[in-house]
FIRO-343248 format. One record per residue (C-alpha): z, y, x. Coordinates in nm, 3 decimals. Example, Ala and Ser with C-alpha at 12.3 -4.5 7.8 and 13.67 -1.06 7.14 Angstrom:
BEGIN
{zz 0.780; yy -0.450; xx 1.230}
{zz 0.714; yy -0.106; xx 1.367}
//
This chain:
BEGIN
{zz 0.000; yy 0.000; xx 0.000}
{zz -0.092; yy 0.327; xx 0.113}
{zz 0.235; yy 0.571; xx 0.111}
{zz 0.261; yy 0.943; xx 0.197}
{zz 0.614; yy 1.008; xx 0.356}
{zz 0.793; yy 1.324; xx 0.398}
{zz 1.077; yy 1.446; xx 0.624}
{zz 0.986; yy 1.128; xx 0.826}
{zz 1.161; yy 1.297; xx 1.113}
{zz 1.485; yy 1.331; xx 0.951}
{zz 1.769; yy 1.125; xx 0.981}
{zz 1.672; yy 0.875; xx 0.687}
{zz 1.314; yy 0.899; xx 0.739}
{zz 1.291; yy 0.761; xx 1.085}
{zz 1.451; yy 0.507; xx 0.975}
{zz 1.300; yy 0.447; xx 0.648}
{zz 0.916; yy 0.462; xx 0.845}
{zz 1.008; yy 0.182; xx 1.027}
{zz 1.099; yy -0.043; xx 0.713}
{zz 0.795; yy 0.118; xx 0.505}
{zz 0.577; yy -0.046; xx 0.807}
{zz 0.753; yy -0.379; xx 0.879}
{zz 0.632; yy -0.470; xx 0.519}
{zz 0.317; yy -0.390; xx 0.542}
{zz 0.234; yy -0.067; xx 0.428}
{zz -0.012; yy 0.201; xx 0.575}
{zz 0.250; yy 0.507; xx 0.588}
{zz 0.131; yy 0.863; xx 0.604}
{zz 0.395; yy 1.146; xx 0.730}
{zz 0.455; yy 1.468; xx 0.691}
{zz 0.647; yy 1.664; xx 0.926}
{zz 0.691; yy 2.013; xx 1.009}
{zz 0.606; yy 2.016; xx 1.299}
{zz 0.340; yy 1.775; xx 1.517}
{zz 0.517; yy 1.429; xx 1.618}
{zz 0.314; yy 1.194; xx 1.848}
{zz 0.548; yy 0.912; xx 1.755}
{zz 0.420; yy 0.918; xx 1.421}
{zz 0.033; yy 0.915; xx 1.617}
{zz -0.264; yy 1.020; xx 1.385}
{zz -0.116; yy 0.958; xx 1.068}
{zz 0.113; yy 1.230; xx 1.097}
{zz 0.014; yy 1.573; xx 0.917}
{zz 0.223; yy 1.887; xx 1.036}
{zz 0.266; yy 2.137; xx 0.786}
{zz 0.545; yy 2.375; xx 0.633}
{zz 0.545; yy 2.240; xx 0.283}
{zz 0.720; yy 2.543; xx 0.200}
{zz 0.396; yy 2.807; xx 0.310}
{zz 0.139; yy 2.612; xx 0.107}
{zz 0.078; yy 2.677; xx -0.267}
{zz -0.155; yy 2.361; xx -0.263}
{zz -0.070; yy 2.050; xx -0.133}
{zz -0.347; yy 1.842; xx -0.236}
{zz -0.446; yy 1.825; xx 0.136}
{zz -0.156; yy 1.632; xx 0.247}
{zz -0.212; yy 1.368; xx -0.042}
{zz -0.495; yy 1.193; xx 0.015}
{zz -0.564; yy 0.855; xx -0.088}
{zz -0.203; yy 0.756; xx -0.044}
{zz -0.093; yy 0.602; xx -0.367}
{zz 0.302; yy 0.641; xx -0.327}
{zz 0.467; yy 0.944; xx -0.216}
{zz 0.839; yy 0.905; xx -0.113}
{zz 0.973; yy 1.261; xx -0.087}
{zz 1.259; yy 1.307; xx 0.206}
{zz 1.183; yy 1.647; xx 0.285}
{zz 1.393; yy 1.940; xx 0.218}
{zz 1.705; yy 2.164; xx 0.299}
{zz 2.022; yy 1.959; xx 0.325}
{zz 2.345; yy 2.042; xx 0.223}
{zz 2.584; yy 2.277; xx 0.410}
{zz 2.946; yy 2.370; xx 0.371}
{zz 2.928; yy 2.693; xx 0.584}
{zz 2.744; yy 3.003; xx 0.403}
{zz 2.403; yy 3.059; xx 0.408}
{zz 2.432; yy 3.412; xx 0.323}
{zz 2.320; yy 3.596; xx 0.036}
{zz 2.044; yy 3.424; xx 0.008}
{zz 2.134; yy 3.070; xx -0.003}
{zz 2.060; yy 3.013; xx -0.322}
{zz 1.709; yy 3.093; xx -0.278}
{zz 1.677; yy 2.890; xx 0.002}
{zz 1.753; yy 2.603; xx -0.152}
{zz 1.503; yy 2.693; xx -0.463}
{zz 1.206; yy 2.715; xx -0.233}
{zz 1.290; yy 2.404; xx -0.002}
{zz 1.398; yy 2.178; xx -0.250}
{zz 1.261; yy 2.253; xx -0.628}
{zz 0.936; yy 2.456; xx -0.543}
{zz 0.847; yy 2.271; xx -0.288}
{zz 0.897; yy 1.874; xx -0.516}
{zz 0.723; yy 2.029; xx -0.777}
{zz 0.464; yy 2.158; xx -0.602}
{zz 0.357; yy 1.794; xx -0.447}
{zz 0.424; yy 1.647; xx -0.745}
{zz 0.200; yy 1.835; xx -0.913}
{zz -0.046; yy 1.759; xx -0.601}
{zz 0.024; yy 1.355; xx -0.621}
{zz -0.041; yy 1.414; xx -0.988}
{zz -0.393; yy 1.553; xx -0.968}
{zz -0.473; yy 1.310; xx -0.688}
{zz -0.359; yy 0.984; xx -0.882}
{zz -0.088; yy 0.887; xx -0.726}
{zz 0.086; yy 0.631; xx -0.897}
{zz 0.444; yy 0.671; xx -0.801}
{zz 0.658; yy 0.988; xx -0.701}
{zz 0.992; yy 0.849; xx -0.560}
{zz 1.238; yy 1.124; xx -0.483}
{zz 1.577; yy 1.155; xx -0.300}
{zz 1.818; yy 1.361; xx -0.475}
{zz 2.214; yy 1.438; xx -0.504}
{zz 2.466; yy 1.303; xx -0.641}
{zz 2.564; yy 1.663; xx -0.653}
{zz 2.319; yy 1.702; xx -0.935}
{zz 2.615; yy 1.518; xx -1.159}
{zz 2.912; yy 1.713; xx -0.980}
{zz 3.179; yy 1.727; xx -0.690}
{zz 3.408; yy 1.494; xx -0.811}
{zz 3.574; yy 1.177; xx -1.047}
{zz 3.883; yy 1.084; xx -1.217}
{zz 4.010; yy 0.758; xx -1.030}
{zz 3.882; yy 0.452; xx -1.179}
{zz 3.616; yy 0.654; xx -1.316}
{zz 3.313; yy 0.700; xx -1.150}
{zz 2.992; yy 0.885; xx -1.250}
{zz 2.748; yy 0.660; xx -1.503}
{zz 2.358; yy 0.761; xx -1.614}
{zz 2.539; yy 0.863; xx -1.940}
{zz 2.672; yy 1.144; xx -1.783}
{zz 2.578; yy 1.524; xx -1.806}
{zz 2.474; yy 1.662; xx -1.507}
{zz 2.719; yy 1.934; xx -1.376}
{zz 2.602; yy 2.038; xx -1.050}
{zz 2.842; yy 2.362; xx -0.881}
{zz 2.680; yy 2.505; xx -0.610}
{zz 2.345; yy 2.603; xx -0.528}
{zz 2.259; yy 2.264; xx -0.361}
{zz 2.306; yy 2.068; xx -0.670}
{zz 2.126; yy 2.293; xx -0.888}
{zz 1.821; yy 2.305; xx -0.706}
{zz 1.780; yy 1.915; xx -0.674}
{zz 1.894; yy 1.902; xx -1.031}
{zz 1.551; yy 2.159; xx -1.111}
{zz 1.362; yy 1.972; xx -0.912}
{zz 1.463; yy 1.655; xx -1.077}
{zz 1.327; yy 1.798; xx -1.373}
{zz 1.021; yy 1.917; xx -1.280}
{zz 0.951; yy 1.570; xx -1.127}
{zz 0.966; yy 1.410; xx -1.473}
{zz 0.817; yy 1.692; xx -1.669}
{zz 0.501; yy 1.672; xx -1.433}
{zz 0.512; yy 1.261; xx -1.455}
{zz 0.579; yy 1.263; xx -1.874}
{zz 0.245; yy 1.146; xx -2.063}
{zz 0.064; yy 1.095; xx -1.696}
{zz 0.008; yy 0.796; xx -1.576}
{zz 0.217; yy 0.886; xx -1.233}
{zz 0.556; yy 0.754; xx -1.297}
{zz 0.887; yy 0.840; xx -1.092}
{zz 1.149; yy 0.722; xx -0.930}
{zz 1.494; yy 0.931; xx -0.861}
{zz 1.715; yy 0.839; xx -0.619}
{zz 2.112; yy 1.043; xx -0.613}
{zz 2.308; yy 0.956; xx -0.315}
{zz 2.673; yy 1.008; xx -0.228}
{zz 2.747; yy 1.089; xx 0.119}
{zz 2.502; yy 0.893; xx 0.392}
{zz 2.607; yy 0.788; xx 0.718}
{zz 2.474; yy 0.591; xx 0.988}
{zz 2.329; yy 0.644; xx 1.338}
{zz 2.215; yy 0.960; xx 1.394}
{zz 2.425; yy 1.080; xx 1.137}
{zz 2.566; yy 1.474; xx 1.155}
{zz 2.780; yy 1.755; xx 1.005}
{zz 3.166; yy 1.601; xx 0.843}
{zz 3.049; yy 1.232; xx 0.945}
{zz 3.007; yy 1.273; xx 1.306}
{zz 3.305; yy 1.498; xx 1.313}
{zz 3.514; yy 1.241; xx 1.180}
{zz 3.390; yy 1.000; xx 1.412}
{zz 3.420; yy 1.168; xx 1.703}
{zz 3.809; yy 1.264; xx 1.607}
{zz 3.874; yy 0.901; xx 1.535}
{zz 3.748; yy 0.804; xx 1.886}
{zz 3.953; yy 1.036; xx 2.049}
{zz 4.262; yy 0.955; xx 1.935}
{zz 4.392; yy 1.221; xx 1.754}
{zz 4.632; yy 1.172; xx 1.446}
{zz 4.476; yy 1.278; xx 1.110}
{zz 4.688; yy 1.386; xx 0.817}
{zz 4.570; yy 1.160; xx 0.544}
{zz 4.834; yy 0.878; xx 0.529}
{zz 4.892; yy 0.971; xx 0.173}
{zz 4.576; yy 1.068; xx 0.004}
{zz 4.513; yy 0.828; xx -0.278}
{zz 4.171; yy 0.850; xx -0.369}
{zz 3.825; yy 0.671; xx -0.378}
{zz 3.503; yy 0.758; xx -0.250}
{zz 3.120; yy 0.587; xx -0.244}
{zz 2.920; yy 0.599; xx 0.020}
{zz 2.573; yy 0.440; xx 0.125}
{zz 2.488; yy 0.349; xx 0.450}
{zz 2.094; yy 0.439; xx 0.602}
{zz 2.036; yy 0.069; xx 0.609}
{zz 2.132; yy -0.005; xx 0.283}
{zz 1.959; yy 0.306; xx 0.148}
{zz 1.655; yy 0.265; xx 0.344}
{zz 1.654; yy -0.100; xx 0.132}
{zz 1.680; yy 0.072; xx -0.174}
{zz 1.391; yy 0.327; xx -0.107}
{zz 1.177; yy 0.063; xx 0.019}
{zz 1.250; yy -0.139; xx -0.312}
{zz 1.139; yy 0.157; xx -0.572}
{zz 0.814; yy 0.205; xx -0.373}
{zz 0.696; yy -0.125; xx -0.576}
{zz 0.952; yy -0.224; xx -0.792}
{zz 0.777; yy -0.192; xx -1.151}
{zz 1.109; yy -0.227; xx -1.356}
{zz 1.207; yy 0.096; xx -1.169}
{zz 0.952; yy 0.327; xx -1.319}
{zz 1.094; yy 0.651; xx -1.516}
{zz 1.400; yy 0.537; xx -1.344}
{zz 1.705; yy 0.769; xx -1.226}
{zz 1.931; yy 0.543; xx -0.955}
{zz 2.265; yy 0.560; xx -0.811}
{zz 2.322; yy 0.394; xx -0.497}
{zz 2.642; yy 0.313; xx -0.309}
{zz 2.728; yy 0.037; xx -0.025}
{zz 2.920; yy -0.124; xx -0.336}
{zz 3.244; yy -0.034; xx -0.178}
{zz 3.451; yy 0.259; xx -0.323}
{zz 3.696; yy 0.386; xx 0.002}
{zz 4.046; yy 0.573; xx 0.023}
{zz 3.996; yy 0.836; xx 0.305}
{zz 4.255; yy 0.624; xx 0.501}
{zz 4.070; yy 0.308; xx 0.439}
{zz 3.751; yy 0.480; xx 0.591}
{zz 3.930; yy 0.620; xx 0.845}
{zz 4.059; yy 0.285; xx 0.961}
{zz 3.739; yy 0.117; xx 0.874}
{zz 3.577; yy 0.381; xx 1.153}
{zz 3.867; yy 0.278; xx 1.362}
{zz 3.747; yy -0.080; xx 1.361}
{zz 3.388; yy -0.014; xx 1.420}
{zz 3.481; yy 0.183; xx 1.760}
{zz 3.727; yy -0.060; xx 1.888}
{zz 4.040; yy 0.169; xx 1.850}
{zz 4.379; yy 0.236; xx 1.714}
{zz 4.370; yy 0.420; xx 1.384}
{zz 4.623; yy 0.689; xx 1.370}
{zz 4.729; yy 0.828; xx 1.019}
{zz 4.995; yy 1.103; xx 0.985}
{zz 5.213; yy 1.082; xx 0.611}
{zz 5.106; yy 1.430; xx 0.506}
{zz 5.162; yy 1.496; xx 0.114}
{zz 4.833; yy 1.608; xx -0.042}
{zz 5.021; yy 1.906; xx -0.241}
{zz 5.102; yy 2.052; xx 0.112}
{zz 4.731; yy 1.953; xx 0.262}
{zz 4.573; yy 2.173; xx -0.032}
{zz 4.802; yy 2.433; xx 0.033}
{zz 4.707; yy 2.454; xx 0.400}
{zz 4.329; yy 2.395; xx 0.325}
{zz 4.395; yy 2.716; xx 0.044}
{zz 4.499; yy 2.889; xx 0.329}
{zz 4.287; yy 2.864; xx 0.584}
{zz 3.990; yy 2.869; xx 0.279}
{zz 3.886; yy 2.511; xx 0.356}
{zz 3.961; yy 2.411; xx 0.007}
{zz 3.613; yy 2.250; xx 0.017}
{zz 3.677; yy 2.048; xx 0.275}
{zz 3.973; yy 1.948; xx 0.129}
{zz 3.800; yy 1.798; xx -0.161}
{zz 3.542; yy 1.601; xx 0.051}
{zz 3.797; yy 1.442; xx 0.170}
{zz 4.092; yy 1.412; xx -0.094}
{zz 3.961; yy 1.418; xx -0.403}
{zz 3.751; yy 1.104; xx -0.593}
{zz 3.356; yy 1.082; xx -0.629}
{zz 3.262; yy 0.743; xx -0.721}
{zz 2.945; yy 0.631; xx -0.883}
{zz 2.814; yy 0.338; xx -1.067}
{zz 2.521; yy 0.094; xx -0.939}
{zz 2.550; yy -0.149; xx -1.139}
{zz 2.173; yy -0.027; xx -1.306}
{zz 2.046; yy 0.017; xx -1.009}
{zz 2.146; yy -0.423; xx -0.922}
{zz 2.010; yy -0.486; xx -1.252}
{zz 1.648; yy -0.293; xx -1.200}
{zz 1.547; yy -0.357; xx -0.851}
{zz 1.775; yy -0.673; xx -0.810}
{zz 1.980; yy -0.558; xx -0.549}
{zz 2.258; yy -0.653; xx -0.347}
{zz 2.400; yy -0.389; xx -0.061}
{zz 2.294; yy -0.605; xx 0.264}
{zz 2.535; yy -0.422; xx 0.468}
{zz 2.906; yy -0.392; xx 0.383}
{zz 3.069; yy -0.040; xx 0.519}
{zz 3.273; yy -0.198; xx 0.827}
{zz 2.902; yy -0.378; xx 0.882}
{zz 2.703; yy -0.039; xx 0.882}
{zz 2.979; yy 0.133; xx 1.100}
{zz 2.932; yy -0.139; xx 1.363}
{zz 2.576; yy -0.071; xx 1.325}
{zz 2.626; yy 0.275; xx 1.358}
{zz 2.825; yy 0.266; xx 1.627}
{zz 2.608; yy 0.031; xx 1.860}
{zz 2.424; yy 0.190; xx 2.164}
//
């Protein structure tokens, strides 16, 4: 099959190239900039300059959209909000609209679980049923695109696939991830003894699975997924988990959360705080059901993974 790849230089999309090739298919990227790696497949373009991206399409009949601005805690400025607009819904519904008029047959597109909020009740994770409720400027704009994506795809014969992820890690990983990491390997004590909470995460290999899987995958069409590893984590179970993974001691200090909100209110890291401490759980179970899919990797599996040379 013949699939047009964006943001293959990005952490999931290296990754992702690789699989997309091992079974089989002729993949066509996209980058911003020219990548020999990629060798004359690769088109470089700012998606964000063109009005028209029929160019880029081609004759690829699957287009698995990566590409876009990521989420960031720090401020963006003023403008943030616009930044996001143009990098992440203008810029899906403009090659959707491209993939459209070209006859592409599938749009698969990676999205947020942002688009459904910041966090769960315990016990309670986020379901399809739910109303989306994204908060920040992030969310809303993969929310917008999301719904671009299926007005563009409704009474076509292109159908979609939409992917929301929780938190991804793996190697290469950056941003709250790494940092974590890194403060794990070194030693130092981290004040999460007593936070209660659960969180999902997917790993890059399992994701990459998933991704390859709604490239084909015709019970998947018109289809919005969640995706986890399948493995809902306290912060102190992750932080041991990591622990494990590196071949060291974790070390967890008994802090209450009431007085770690207080500090994070303090020193205005209340966001942090929440990545951390409070719940965001999702539900897979539709996504087992409609691609028939297990998690390969467990999470103390992908963190060995990640943390081989």
């Amino acid at each position: 099959m013949k699939i047009l790849l964006t943001g293959a230089n990005g952490f999931i999309g290296e990754y992702l190239y690789e699989a997309l090739k091992a079974n089989g298919h002729e993949v066509q990227t996209v980058t911003r900039n020219s990548e020999p790696k990629f060798g004359n497949k690769n088109i470089a373009c700012d998606l964000e300059q063109k009005s028209n991206l029929d160019h880029i399409i081609g004759e690829n009949e699957v287009v698995v959209h990566l590409a876009g601005r990521a989420h960031v805690m720090s401020d963006m400025g003023a403008n943030k909000a616009e930044a996001y607009k143009s990098a992440n819904t203008d810029v899906t519904r403009k090659l959707a609209e491209s993939a459209h008029r070209k006859g592409v047959r599938r749009f698969v597109f990676l999205s947020s679980i942002k688009v459904n909020g910041e966090k769960t009740q315990y016990n309670c994770p986020f379901t399809l049923d739910d109303t989306p409720s994204p908060q920040d400027d992030y969310g809303i704009s993969k929310l917008r695109a999301e719904n671009a994506l299926r007005s563009i795809c409704a009474n076509t014969s292109m159908d979609y696939v939409i992917i929301r992820t929780p938190l991804v890690y793996g190697k290469g990983v950056k941003a709250n991830f790494a940092s974590l990491n890194r403060i794990v390997q070194s030693g130092i004590p981290l004040p999460f003894a007593a936070i209660k909470n659960q969180r999902s995460f997917i790993s890059l290999y399992n994701l990459v699975d998933v991704l390859t899987l709604s490239t084909t995958s015709s019970k998947a069409s018109n289809s919005t997924l969640f995706v986890s590893d399948g493995q809902d984590l306290s912060t102190p179970d992750l932080v041991k988990a990591i622990a494990h993974s590196l071949g060291v001691r974790a070390r967890l200090l008994w802090v209450p959360a009431v007085v770690l909100r207080a500090f994070a209110g303090l020193f205005r890291k209340v966001n942090l705080y929440s990545r951390l401490c409070d719940s965001l759980t999702v539900d897979i179970s539709e996504t087992r059901e409609k691609l028939q899919w297990i998690p390969r990797y467990s999470v103390l599996e992908s963190l060995e993974k990640m943390s081989k040379p």
